[in-house]
N, C-alpha and C positions, 0 to 999 in steps of 0.2 A: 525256323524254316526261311529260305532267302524267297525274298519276293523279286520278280520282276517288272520293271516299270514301262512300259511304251508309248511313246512320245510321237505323235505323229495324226496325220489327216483322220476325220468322220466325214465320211459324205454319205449325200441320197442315192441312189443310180437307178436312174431312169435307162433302162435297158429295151434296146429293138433289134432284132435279128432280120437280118438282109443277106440275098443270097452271093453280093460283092460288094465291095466299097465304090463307089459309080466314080467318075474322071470327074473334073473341074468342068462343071455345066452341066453332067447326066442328071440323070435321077436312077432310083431305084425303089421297089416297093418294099416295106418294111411288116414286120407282124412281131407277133407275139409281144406286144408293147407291156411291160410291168416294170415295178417301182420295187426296189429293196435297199433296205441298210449295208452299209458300205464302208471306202474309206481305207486305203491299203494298212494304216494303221492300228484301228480298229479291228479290221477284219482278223490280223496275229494276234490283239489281244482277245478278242471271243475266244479266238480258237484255242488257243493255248489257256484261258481259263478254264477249257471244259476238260483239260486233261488232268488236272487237278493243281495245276500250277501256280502261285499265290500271286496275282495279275493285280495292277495297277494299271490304268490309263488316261493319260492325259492329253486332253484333243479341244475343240470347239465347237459351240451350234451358235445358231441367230436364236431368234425369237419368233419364227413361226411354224405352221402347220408341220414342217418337213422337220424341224428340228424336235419339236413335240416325241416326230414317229422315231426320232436318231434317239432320244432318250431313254425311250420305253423301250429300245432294243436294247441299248446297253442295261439298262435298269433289270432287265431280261435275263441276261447271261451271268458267268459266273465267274466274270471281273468281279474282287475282292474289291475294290476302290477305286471309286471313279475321280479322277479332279477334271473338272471341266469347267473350262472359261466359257460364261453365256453372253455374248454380242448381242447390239444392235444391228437390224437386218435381217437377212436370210442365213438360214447354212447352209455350205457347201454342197454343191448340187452337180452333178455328172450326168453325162450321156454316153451309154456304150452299146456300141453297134455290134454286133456279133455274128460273123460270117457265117458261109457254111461249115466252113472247116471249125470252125468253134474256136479261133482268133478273136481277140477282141481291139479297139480301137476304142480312146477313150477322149473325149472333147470337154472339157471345164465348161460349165456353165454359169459359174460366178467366181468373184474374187476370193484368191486365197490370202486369209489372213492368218497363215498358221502361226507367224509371225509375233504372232499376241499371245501364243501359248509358251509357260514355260513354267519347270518344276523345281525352281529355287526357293518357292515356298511350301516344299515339300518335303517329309521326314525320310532321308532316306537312308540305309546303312550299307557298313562296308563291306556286307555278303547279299548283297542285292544287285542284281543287273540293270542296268539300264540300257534301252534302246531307242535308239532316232533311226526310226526305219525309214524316214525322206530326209538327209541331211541337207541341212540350209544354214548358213553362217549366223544365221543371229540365234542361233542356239549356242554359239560359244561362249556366253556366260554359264550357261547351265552345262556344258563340258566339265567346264574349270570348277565349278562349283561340285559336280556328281567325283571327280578327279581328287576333288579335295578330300571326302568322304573316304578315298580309298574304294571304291564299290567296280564293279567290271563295266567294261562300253561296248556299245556294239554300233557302228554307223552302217548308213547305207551310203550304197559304192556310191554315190553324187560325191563324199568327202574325199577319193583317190586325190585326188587333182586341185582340190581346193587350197587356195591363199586365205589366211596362212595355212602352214601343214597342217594336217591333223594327225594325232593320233588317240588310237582305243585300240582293246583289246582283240575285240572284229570287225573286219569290215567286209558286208555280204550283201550283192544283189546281181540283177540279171543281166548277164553279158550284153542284150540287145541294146542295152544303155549305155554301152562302153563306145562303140560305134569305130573301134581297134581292137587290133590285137593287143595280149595283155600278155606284161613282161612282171614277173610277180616280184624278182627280184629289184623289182627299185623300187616298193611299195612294205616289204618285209623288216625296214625297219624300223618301220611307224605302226604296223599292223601285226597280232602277235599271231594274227591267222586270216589268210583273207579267202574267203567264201564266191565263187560264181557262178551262176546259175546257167543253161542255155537249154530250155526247153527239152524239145526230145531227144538234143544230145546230153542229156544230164546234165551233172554239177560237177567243179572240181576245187578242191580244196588245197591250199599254198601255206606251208607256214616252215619254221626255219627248226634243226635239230642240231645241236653240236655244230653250228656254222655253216650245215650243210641245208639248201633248201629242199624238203619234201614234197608232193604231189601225188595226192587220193584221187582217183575218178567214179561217183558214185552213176551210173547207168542210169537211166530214167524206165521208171519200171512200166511195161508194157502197159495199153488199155485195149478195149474193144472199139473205143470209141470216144474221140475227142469232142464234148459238146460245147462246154465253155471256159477257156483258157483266165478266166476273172479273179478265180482267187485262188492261181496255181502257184506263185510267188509266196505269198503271203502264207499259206499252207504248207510250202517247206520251210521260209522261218518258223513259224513255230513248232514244226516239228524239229529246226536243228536244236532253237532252245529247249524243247522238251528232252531230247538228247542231251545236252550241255545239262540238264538240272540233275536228270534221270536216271540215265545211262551209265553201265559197265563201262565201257570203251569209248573215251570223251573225244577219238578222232574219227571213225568211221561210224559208231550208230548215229551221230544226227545226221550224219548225210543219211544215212539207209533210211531213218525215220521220216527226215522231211522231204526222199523222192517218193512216199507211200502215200504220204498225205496231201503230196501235192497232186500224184497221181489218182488218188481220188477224188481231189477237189474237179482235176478237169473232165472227169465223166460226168459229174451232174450239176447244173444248170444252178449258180448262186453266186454271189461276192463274197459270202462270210464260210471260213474255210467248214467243210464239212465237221461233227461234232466226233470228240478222239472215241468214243465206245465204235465207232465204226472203223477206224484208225487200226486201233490194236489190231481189230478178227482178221488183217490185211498182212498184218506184221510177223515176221519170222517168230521163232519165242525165244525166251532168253536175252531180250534184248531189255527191257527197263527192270529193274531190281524192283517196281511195285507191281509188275503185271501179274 
Protein backbone atom coordinates (compact mmCIF):
# COMPACT_ATOMS: atom_id res chain seq x y z
CA UNK A 1 0.00 0.00 0.00
CA UNK A 2 1.53 3.62 -1.08
CA UNK A 3 2.18 5.75 1.71
CA UNK A 4 1.98 9.39 1.78
CA UNK A 5 4.48 11.63 3.16
CA UNK A 6 3.74 15.60 4.23
CA UNK A 7 6.15 17.89 4.44
CA UNK A 8 5.37 21.05 5.83
CA UNK A 9 4.60 23.47 9.09
CA UNK A 10 3.17 22.22 13.04
CA UNK A 11 2.05 25.16 14.88
CA UNK A 12 0.11 26.01 18.23
CA UNK A 13 -2.89 28.43 17.50
CA UNK A 14 -3.66 30.58 19.73
CA UNK A 15 -7.23 31.53 18.37
CA UNK A 16 -9.67 34.94 19.28
CA UNK A 17 -12.67 35.81 17.72
CA UNK A 18 -13.56 39.56 17.02
CA UNK A 19 -16.28 40.92 15.55
CA UNK A 20 -13.87 42.93 12.68
CA UNK A 21 -10.37 43.24 12.19
CA UNK A 22 -9.97 47.15 13.86
CA UNK A 23 -7.74 49.91 11.37
CA UNK A 24 -4.23 50.73 12.19
CA UNK A 25 -4.59 52.36 15.83
CA UNK A 26 -8.36 50.84 16.67
CA UNK A 27 -8.89 48.41 19.01
CA UNK A 28 -11.35 45.82 19.11
CA UNK A 29 -12.62 43.43 21.89
CA UNK A 30 -11.82 39.78 21.49
CA UNK A 31 -13.47 36.50 23.26
CA UNK A 32 -13.58 33.12 23.00
CA UNK A 33 -9.66 33.10 23.53
CA UNK A 34 -8.45 29.04 23.20
CA UNK A 35 -5.29 27.21 22.19
CA UNK A 36 -5.13 24.18 19.62
CA UNK A 37 -2.80 22.08 17.46
CA UNK A 38 -2.33 23.19 14.18
CA UNK A 39 -0.02 24.01 11.30
CA UNK A 40 -1.51 23.79 7.63
CA UNK A 41 0.65 20.82 7.25
CA UNK A 42 -0.08 18.84 10.00
CA UNK A 43 -3.47 19.76 10.06
CA UNK A 44 -3.67 17.37 6.03
CA UNK A 45 -1.64 14.88 7.66
CA UNK A 46 -4.26 14.12 10.87
CA UNK A 47 -6.68 14.49 8.50
CA UNK A 48 -6.00 12.20 5.89
CA UNK A 49 -4.54 9.75 8.53
CA UNK A 50 -8.02 9.30 9.84
CA UNK A 51 -9.25 8.12 6.49
CA UNK A 52 -7.19 5.26 6.63
CA UNK A 53 -4.49 6.67 4.47
CA UNK A 54 -0.91 5.19 5.36
CA UNK A 55 0.42 9.08 6.49
CA UNK A 56 3.91 9.98 7.18
CA UNK A 57 4.70 13.56 8.50
CA UNK A 58 7.57 15.54 8.72
CA UNK A 59 7.49 18.88 10.46
CA UNK A 60 9.33 20.60 13.68
CA UNK A 61 8.73 21.52 17.48
CA UNK A 62 11.20 23.40 19.96
CA UNK A 63 11.58 22.22 23.31
CA UNK A 64 8.91 23.53 25.43
CA UNK A 65 5.40 23.39 26.98
CA UNK A 66 3.62 24.18 23.35
CA UNK A 67 5.75 21.65 21.64
CA UNK A 68 5.14 18.94 24.41
CA UNK A 69 1.12 19.71 23.53
CA UNK A 70 2.25 19.55 19.35
CA UNK A 71 3.56 16.02 20.11
CA UNK A 72 0.89 14.47 22.11
CA UNK A 73 -1.45 15.64 19.33
CA UNK A 74 0.37 14.14 16.68
CA UNK A 75 1.35 11.03 19.01
CA UNK A 76 -2.56 11.12 19.06
CA UNK A 77 -3.80 10.61 15.61
CA UNK A 78 -3.36 8.04 13.14
CA UNK A 79 -0.18 9.45 11.38
CA UNK A 80 1.55 6.03 10.71
CA UNK A 81 5.10 7.80 11.07
CA UNK A 82 6.10 10.66 12.35
CA UNK A 83 9.81 12.18 11.46
CA UNK A 84 10.17 15.10 13.33
CA UNK A 85 13.16 17.45 13.82
CA UNK A 86 13.22 18.69 17.65
CA UNK A 87 14.91 22.31 18.10
CA UNK A 88 16.31 24.51 20.40
CA UNK A 89 13.65 27.15 21.41
CA UNK A 90 10.08 27.37 21.00
CA UNK A 91 7.64 25.89 18.34
CA UNK A 92 5.97 27.53 16.15
CA UNK A 93 3.30 29.45 17.45
CA UNK A 94 0.27 31.37 15.63
CA UNK A 95 -2.35 33.97 16.29
CA UNK A 96 -5.72 33.81 14.57
CA UNK A 97 -8.39 36.16 14.71
CA UNK A 98 -11.60 34.95 13.45
CA UNK A 99 -14.24 37.46 12.31
CA UNK A 100 -17.85 37.31 12.38
CA UNK A 101 -18.22 36.00 9.11
CA UNK A 102 -15.82 32.98 10.29
CA UNK A 103 -12.75 34.50 8.03
CA UNK A 104 -9.76 33.88 9.62
CA UNK A 105 -6.34 36.18 9.56
CA UNK A 106 -3.45 34.53 10.74
CA UNK A 107 -0.11 36.54 12.36
CA UNK A 108 3.27 34.44 13.11
CA UNK A 109 4.35 34.62 16.40
CA UNK A 110 7.70 33.29 16.09
CA UNK A 111 10.34 32.36 13.56
CA UNK A 112 9.96 29.86 11.03
CA UNK A 113 12.57 27.44 10.69
CA UNK A 114 10.93 24.97 8.51
CA UNK A 115 13.99 25.31 6.73
CA UNK A 116 15.73 22.67 8.99
CA UNK A 117 13.29 20.09 8.01
CA UNK A 118 13.80 17.72 5.37
CA UNK A 119 13.20 14.01 4.25
CA UNK A 120 16.40 12.94 2.55
CA UNK A 121 16.88 10.74 5.41
CA UNK A 122 13.87 9.13 4.80
CA UNK A 123 12.81 5.56 3.25
CA UNK A 124 10.76 6.44 0.64
CA UNK A 125 9.43 4.60 -2.58
CA UNK A 126 8.31 4.84 -5.90
CA UNK A 127 4.52 4.33 -5.18
CA UNK A 128 4.45 6.90 -2.38
CA UNK A 129 3.47 10.55 -2.56
CA UNK A 130 5.03 13.15 -1.53
CA UNK A 131 3.82 16.51 -0.56
CA UNK A 132 5.25 20.27 0.43
CA UNK A 133 2.07 21.76 1.09
CA UNK A 134 4.06 25.30 1.75
CA UNK A 135 6.74 25.36 -0.88
CA UNK A 136 10.00 27.07 -0.07
CA UNK A 137 13.18 26.62 -2.28
CA UNK A 138 15.41 24.97 0.21
CA UNK A 139 13.43 21.99 -0.24
CA UNK A 140 14.87 21.45 -3.68
CA UNK A 141 17.25 18.88 -2.55
CA UNK A 142 14.55 16.83 -1.13
CA UNK A 143 12.63 17.51 -4.68
CA UNK A 144 15.58 15.90 -6.63
CA UNK A 145 16.07 13.35 -4.20
CA UNK A 146 11.92 12.14 -3.80
CA UNK A 147 12.29 12.69 -8.07
CA UNK A 148 15.12 10.40 -7.98
CA UNK A 149 13.00 7.66 -6.17
CA UNK A 150 10.50 7.87 -9.02
CA UNK A 151 7.63 8.53 -6.22
CA UNK A 152 4.57 11.37 -7.38
CA UNK A 153 4.91 15.31 -5.94
CA UNK A 154 2.60 17.55 -5.08
CA UNK A 155 3.69 21.31 -4.30
CA UNK A 156 1.92 24.11 -3.11
CA UNK A 157 1.01 26.99 -5.56
CA UNK A 158 4.08 29.25 -3.75
CA UNK A 159 6.29 26.90 -6.46
CA UNK A 160 3.94 28.46 -9.77
CA UNK A 161 6.50 31.20 -10.06
CA UNK A 162 9.48 30.20 -8.30
CA UNK A 163 13.27 30.32 -9.73
CA UNK A 164 14.24 27.95 -10.73
CA UNK A 165 11.30 26.14 -12.37
CA UNK A 166 9.72 23.67 -10.60
CA UNK A 167 8.18 20.81 -11.59
CA UNK A 168 5.74 17.79 -9.93
CA UNK A 169 3.11 16.12 -10.58
CA UNK A 170 0.52 18.67 -8.78
CA UNK A 171 0.48 21.75 -7.94
CA UNK A 172 -2.57 22.93 -5.54
CA UNK A 173 -3.62 25.88 -3.29
CA UNK A 174 -5.81 28.69 -2.86
CA UNK A 175 -6.39 31.28 -5.35
CA UNK A 176 -6.27 34.22 -2.71
CA UNK A 177 -2.42 33.57 -2.87
CA UNK A 178 -2.18 34.02 -6.41
CA UNK A 179 -3.22 37.67 -5.94
CA UNK A 180 -3.83 37.39 -10.35
CA UNK A 181 -5.48 36.01 -12.52
CA UNK A 182 -4.37 32.57 -13.55
CA UNK A 183 -3.58 31.55 -17.12
CA UNK A 184 -3.18 27.63 -16.60
CA UNK A 185 -1.71 27.30 -19.92
CA UNK A 186 1.87 28.55 -19.16
CA UNK A 187 2.16 26.44 -15.93
CA UNK A 188 0.90 22.86 -17.78
CA UNK A 189 4.07 22.01 -18.76
CA UNK A 190 5.78 21.77 -15.47
CA UNK A 191 2.55 20.60 -13.72
CA UNK A 192 0.74 17.34 -14.87
CA UNK A 193 -2.48 18.88 -13.10
CA UNK A 194 -2.82 22.13 -11.35
CA UNK A 195 -5.45 22.40 -8.51
CA UNK A 196 -7.02 26.03 -7.31
CA UNK A 197 -8.98 26.69 -4.65
CA UNK A 198 -11.37 29.95 -4.23
CA UNK A 199 -13.56 29.62 -1.33
CA UNK A 200 -17.20 29.87 -1.99
CA UNK A 201 -16.46 29.94 -5.45
CA UNK A 202 -15.18 26.53 -5.44
CA UNK A 203 -12.15 24.87 -7.05
CA UNK A 204 -11.04 24.34 -10.43
CA UNK A 205 -8.92 21.82 -11.81
CA UNK A 206 -6.36 22.50 -15.22
CA UNK A 207 -4.55 19.76 -16.67
CA UNK A 208 -3.64 18.79 -20.36
CA UNK A 209 -5.44 15.65 -22.61
CA UNK A 210 -4.15 14.88 -26.12
CA UNK A 211 -2.45 18.58 -26.31
CA UNK A 212 -5.66 19.85 -25.60
CA UNK A 213 -6.05 21.70 -22.04
CA UNK A 214 -8.97 20.64 -19.87
CA UNK A 215 -11.03 22.51 -17.00
CA UNK A 216 -13.17 20.71 -14.07
CA UNK A 217 -15.24 23.31 -11.88
CA UNK A 218 -15.96 21.49 -8.59
CA UNK A 219 -18.84 24.00 -6.82
CA UNK A 220 -18.30 24.61 -3.10
CA UNK A 221 -20.88 22.64 -1.43
CA UNK A 222 -23.47 24.81 0.34
CA UNK A 223 -23.49 25.27 4.55
CA UNK A 224 -25.83 26.80 6.91
CA UNK A 225 -23.21 28.48 8.32
CA UNK A 226 -19.61 29.63 7.98
CA UNK A 227 -17.99 29.56 11.60
CA UNK A 228 -14.32 29.05 10.98
CA UNK A 229 -12.57 29.22 7.52
CA UNK A 230 -9.06 27.63 9.64
CA UNK A 231 -8.78 24.30 8.19
CA UNK A 232 -11.02 24.81 5.05
CA UNK A 233 -7.82 24.35 2.78
CA UNK A 234 -6.24 21.87 4.39
CA UNK A 235 -9.43 19.70 4.49
CA UNK A 236 -9.78 19.76 0.81
CA UNK A 237 -6.15 18.64 0.32
CA UNK A 238 -6.70 15.76 1.98
CA UNK A 239 -9.64 15.07 0.65
CA UNK A 240 -8.19 15.44 -3.08
CA UNK A 241 -5.47 12.96 -1.87
CA UNK A 242 -7.90 10.63 -0.44
CA UNK A 243 -9.53 10.84 -3.82
CA UNK A 244 -6.10 10.37 -5.76
CA UNK A 245 -5.43 7.04 -3.37
CA UNK A 246 -9.20 5.94 -3.26
CA UNK A 247 -11.17 6.98 -5.73
CA UNK A 248 -13.01 5.38 -9.00
CA UNK A 249 -12.55 8.67 -11.01
CA UNK A 250 -9.04 10.09 -10.40
CA UNK A 251 -10.25 13.55 -12.10
CA UNK A 252 -13.37 14.76 -10.58
CA UNK A 253 -13.96 12.56 -7.05
CA UNK A 254 -11.10 14.39 -5.33
CA UNK A 255 -12.44 17.69 -6.11
CA UNK A 256 -16.11 16.29 -5.00
CA UNK A 257 -14.41 14.80 -1.92
CA UNK A 258 -12.15 17.60 -0.78
CA UNK A 259 -15.11 20.45 -1.36
CA UNK A 260 -17.13 18.01 1.36
CA UNK A 261 -14.60 18.08 3.64
CA UNK A 262 -13.64 21.27 3.37
CA UNK A 263 -17.15 22.21 3.62
CA UNK A 264 -17.39 20.58 6.84
CA UNK A 265 -14.34 21.80 8.07
CA UNK A 266 -15.71 25.45 7.82
CA UNK A 267 -19.06 24.89 9.86
CA UNK A 268 -17.17 23.87 12.97
CA UNK A 269 -14.75 25.72 15.01
CA UNK A 270 -10.92 23.94 14.78
CA UNK A 271 -7.50 23.99 12.73
CA UNK A 272 -7.28 20.09 12.36
CA UNK A 273 -9.63 19.11 9.57
CA UNK A 274 -12.76 17.49 10.95
CA UNK A 275 -12.20 13.47 11.40
CA UNK A 276 -13.28 11.34 7.68
CA UNK A 277 -16.18 8.81 9.75
CA UNK A 278 -18.04 12.34 9.59
CA UNK A 279 -16.63 12.88 5.91
CA UNK A 280 -18.17 9.99 4.21
CA UNK A 281 -22.22 10.32 6.05
CA UNK A 282 -21.71 13.87 3.88
CA UNK A 283 -20.47 12.11 0.72
CA UNK A 284 -22.54 11.00 -2.43
CA UNK A 285 -22.07 6.96 -2.46
CA UNK A 286 -20.07 5.29 -4.81
CA UNK A 287 -17.43 7.36 -4.72
CA UNK A 288 -14.34 5.38 -2.77
CA UNK A 289 -14.06 1.77 -3.79
CA UNK A 290 -13.57 1.13 0.31
CA UNK A 291 -16.65 3.01 1.48
Amino acid sequence: MSRVWIIGPLAWDTVLNVSHLPESGGFVQGSGLVGRAGGTAANVAVGLASSGVKTGFSGYVGQDELSDKLMESLEGSDIETLHIKHLTGRANHVLILIDAQGERTIVGLTEDRLDQVTIRDVEISQDDYVVFVLWRNHFLPDLEYVKGIGAKVIVGIEALDELPLITADICIGSGSDLRRELNADLYLDRFGKLVITRGADGARQYWRENGETKVIHQPAIAVKEVVDTTGAGDSFLAGYIKGLMDAENKIEDPMLIGAHWSALAVSTPGSQPPDWTDVVNALPPKILRDK
